[in-house]
Structure formats: structure tokens, C-alpha cells
N, C-alpha and C positions, 0 to 999 in steps of 0.2 A: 591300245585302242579301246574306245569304251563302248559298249556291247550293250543295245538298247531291247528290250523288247516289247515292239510295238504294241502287243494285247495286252499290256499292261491296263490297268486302272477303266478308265472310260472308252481306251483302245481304241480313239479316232485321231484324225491328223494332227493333233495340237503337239501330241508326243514329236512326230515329225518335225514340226513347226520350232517347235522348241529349243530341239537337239540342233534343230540347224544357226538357230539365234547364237546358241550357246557356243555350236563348234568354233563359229566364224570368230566373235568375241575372244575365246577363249583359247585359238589355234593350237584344240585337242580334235583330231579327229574320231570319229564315229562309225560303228555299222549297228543299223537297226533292223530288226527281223519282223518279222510277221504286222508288215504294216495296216494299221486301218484292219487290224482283224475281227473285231467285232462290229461292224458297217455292213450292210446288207450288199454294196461292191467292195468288198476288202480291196487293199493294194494302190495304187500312186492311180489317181486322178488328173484330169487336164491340170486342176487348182495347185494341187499338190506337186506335179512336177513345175509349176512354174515357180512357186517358192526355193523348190530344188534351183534351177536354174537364175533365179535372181541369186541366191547364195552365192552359186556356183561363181556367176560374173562378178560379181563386189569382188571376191577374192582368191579369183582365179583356180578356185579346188578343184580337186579330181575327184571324180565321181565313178562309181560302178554301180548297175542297178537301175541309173538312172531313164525309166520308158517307163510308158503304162502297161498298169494290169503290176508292173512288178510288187513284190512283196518284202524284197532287201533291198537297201541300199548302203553300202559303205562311202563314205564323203571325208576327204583330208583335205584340210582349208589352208590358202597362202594368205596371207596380210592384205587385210579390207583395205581398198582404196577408193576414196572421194571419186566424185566425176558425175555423168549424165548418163544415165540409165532409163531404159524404157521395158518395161513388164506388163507383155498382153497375155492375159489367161485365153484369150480366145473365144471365152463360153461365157457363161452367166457366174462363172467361181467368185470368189471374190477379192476385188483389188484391197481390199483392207488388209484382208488376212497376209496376202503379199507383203505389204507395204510394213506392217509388223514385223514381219519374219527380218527383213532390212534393217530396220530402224537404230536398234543398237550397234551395231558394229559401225554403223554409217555416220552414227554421231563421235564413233570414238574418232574419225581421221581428222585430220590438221585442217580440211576445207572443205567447203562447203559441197552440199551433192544437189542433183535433180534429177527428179525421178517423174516419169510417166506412168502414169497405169491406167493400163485399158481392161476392158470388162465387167464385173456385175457391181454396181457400188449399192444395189439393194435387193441383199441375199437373207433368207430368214433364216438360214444355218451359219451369220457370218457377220458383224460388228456395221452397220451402215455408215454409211460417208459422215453424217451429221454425228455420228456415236464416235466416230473415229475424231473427230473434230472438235467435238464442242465439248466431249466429256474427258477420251485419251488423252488427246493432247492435253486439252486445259489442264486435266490434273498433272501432267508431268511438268508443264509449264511453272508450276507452284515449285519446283526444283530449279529451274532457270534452264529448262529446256527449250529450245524455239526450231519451230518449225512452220513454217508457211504454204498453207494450201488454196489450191482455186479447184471447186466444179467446172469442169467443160460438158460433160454431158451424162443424162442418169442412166444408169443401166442394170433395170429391175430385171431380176430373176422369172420366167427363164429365158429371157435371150440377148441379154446382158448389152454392149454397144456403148456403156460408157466409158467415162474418160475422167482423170485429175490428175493434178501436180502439187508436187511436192517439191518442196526449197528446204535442209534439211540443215541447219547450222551447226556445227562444231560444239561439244560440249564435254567439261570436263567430268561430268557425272562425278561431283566431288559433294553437291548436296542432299542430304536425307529430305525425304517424300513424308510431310506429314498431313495424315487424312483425317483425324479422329475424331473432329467435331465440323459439322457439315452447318451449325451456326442455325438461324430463323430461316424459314423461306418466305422467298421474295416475291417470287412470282411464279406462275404453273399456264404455259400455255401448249396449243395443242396442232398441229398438222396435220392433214391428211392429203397425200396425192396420189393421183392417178393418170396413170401411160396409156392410151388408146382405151379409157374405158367412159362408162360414165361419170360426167363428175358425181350424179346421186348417191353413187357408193360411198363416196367421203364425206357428203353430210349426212346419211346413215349413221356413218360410224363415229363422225363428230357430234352427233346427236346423241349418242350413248354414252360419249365418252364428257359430254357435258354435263348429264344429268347424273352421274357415279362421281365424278370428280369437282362436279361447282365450277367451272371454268369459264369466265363471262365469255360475250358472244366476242367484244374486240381481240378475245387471245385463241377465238380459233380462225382456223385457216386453211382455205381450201385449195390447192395447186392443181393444173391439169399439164401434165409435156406431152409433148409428141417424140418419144425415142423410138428403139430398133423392136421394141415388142410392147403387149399388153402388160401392167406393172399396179400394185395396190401397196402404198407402205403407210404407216398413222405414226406419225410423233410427239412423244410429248414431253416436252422440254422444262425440270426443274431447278429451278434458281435458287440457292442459298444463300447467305453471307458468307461462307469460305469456299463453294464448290459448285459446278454445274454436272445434272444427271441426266442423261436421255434414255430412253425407253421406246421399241418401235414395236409397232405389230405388223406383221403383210398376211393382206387378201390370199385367199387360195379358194383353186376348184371346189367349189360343193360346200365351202362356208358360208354363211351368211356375214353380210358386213356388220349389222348390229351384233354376231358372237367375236366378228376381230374386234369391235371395240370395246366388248362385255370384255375379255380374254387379257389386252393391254390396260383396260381401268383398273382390272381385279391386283394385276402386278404393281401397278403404281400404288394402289391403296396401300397395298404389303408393306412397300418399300416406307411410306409416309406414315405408316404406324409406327414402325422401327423408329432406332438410333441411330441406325446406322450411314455411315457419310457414302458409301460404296456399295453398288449396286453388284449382283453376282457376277455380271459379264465385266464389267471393268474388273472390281478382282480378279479375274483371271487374269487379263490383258499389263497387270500393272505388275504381277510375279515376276516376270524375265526382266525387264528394267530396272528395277528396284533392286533384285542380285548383281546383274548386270554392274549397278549402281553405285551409290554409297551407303543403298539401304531405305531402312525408313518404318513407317508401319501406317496401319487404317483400321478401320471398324469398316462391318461388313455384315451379311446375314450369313445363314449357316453356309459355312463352305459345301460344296458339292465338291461330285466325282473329279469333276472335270480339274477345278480347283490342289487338289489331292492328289492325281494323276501330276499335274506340271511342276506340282512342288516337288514333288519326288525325282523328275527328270532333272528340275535347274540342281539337284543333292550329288546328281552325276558328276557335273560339270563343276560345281565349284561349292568350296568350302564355305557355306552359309546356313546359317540357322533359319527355319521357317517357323514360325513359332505362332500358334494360334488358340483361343480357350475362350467362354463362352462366361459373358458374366452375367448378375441376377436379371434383366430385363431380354436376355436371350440374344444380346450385341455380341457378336465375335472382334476380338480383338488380335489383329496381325501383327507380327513382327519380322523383321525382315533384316537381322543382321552380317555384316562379313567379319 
């Protein structure tokens, strides 16, 4: 059994998240200790035990550990199987991060799945609907990945209420993921909405983010819903010729709207000085697939903790090289083979 420990590296739930991608995939079980231990609530969250329990149902494991507040859990996985599945966090956690913890194993079975997730699709600790969609997927889709999603309803942090679906098709994961040159960009536009607030707040923020990024007026856009609580998120969505990036900022207590939009221009800028085709948070999210995988590699800006922490867990589970180095313009350059 392989023996994780959770205070590893950046020592928040991706360790979790990981080892659980990795066990189901790779039907080796696990016990990991000291979970979430450098998190100000150490230990299994609502969010967290639901990735546990979507695991768990794909493929039938046993589980010890598995309640909140815990700190261990051991997990021995049986053979992922297709089907229709529904995963409510309950809270404002986040259905992405679920919906990843799944992904691979669900693409390894013979037919096809559907998957429900209820709960927060707009977390600012957690990949949004639109990130999950128009940057994850699309970049995997470059492999011949296909998977089909709908909004049913937003559900900004914190009181979450939303809802998607997911159609998750069969795939041989036999093609290498190649990211390296992210090509001219096309076009750069920009969203901002808002749940029970005023719309002012998003042209505030679209207003900032107009005048730091040059964004004409027909590519911004201002949304207002009516979900289960008060919600602030800003999008801005970059078009290349090989690749799509998204980039979100969300409102919180005692910010000013013009510092969420000063805060998301300043990261796009970063990103648009670079070379790089992969923005930090899809690097993450593209590690476990890519092993998973048949491999692949991408440019990137400097790896982080977080980055470093996952590669280390997918070194647990299976025999692949992560291999990463920084060439003269400061572009990190990934590799990813088995």
C-alpha cells in the first residue's frame, strides 16, 4: 500500500485529490496521513469528502477515514465503471475540483458516463465552470478527448446552488498533449457577473480591466443571475491560434471592485509578456492526465508549490518522468513521459 503524507509540499487537498485520481486509474490502493495539514481547518472538508465519495462510487472502494474533521484516510479501489452519477458538495466547495478527481478513470471505461454536479461552480480557491471548460477541456480535446458539458445553474461561493452536466466519452488516452507554442492571439475579451449584487460592480471592474488590457467595448460584458446567494466572478477569456486561456478574478468582503480588476489585469499582463502556452492553474490540472495519459509536454511560467507537490504524488503511483527547466526568456518547458 502506498503511504502518502498529506503535509507534504503545499499540504492542501490536491495531494488528496490526486492520489485519489491516481488510485482508481491505477488500482493501487493508498492511506494518506496528516491531510490538509497546513490549512488553517486541517483534515477532510465537505469538498473533500465528496471527491472521496465520488471515487469511492466509480469504483466501488473501501474506504477507512472516510468523515469530516478526519486526518487519515486509507482507500483500496475496485474497477471504475461507466454509468450516471450524481455529486452534490452541498456547500459552495467546488464541482470542478470533483468533476477532475473523476475524469480519468471515467474516461478509461468502455462507455460512456454522466455525471451531475451540484454546488459552487464559482470558487476562488477552485478552477470555475468556464476554466474547466473552455481552457481543461479544450486543451485535452487537442488529444482527442471529448467531453460534453451544459450550465444548469451558477453557484458563486459562498452559497453555492449550482448545477452541470457532464457527457464524458470513452478514450483511449493513446495521444501525446502537445502545448508548446500557444501561436498569435486572436482575440482578448472580458466578463464580469454578478449574483444578487449590483450590476455597478462589474462595470467598475470592467472598467479597469479595459483600461490595463485595451479591450474594446464590443468584447466586454456585463452578466447579472439570480442564484441561491450574493456572487462576484470577471473573466477573461484569451484566444490564440493553438489554444484557449481563461483567467478569473472573484469579489470579496472589503475589496474594492476596481482592486479585483487592478489584481486579474496585472495576471493577464504576466501571462501575455510570457511565452508561455499554460497558464499556472491549468498546469496543474493537466499533470494527472497527461501521466494518466500517453504523456505529452507544454511551456509554462515558473512552476509553483502546488505544481511540485502533484508531481511528486503522480512519482507515487506510476512510473513517469516529470521533467521541467527554464530556458533563456524564463519559459519553463514540461515534459511528461511514461
Amino acid at each position: 500500500m502506498i503511504v502518502i503524507d498529506g503535509s507534504q509540499g503545499e499540504g492542501g487537498g490536491q495531494v488528496l485529490r490526486s492520489a485519489l485520481t491516481l488510485s482508481v486509474t491505477t488500482g493501487q490502493p493508498f492511506r494518506i496521513e496528516k491531510i490538509r495539514a497546513k490549512r488553517a481547518r486541517p483534515g477532510l472538508m465537505r469538498q473533500h469528502l465528496t471527491c472521496v465519495e465520488a471515487a469511492r462510487q466509480i469504483c466501488g472502494a473501501h474506504t477507512e477515514g472516510a468523515e469530516m474533521g478526519s486526518s487519515d484516510l486509507t482507500f483500496t479501489p475496485g474497477d471504475p465503471q461507466a454509468g450516471s452519477y450524481e455529486f452534490a458538495v452541498g456547500t459552495a466547495g467546488s464541482t470542478g475540483l470533483v468533476f477532475q478527481t473523476v475524469l480519468p478513470a471515467l474516461l478509461t471505461c468502455e462507455d460512456v458516463s454522466h455525471l451531475v454536479l451540484k454546488g459552487g461552480t464559482h470558487n476562488p480557491a477552485a478552477p470555475s465552470y468556464e476554466a474547466i471548460t473552455e481552457s481543461f477541456l479544450a486543451a485535452l480535446s487537442t488529444a482527442g478527448i471529448e467531453v460534453e458539458t451544459e450550465l444548469v445553474a451558477h453557484g458563486f461561493y459562498p452559497a453555492g446552488g449550482g448545477e452541470w452536466n457532464a457527457k464524458i466519452h470513452p478514450s483511449t488516452l493513446t495521444n501525446t498533449l502537445d502545448l508548446t507554442s500557444r501561436g498569435s492571439l486572436k482575440s482578448i475579451s472580458a466578463e464580469a457577473m454578478v449574483s444578487n449584487l449590483p450590476g455597478t460592480i462589474a462595470e467598475r471592474e470592467l472598467a479597469v480591466i479595459k483600461r490595463r488590457l485595451g479591450i474594446e467595448d464590443e468584447h466586454l460584458h456585463v452578466r447579472s443571475y439570480s442564484s441561491l446567494g450574493p456572487g462576484n466572478a470577471v473573466i477573461v477569456r484569451l484566444e490564440f491560434e493553438n489554444m484557449h486561456e481563461v483567467f478569473v478574478g472573484f469579489g470579496q468582503t472589503g475589496v474594492t471592485a476596481e482592486k479585483v480588476g487592478e489584481r486579474l489585469a496585472e495576471t493577464v499582463k504576466r501571462f501575455l509578456k510570457s511565452d508561455a502556452a499554460v497558464g499556472h492553474h491549468l498546469a496543474d490540472q493537466l499533470l494527472v492526465p497527461m501521466a494518466v495519459g500517453a504523456g505529452g509536454r507544454f511551456t509554462m511560467l515558473r512552476p509553483s508549490q502546488h505544481f511540485e507537490t502533484n508531481s511528486d504524488v503522480i512519482r507515487r503511483f506510476l512510473d513517469v518522468q516529470i521533467s521541467y527547466e527554464s530556458d533563456e526568456n524564463g519559459t519553463w518547458h514540461v515534459q511528461v513521459s511514461r
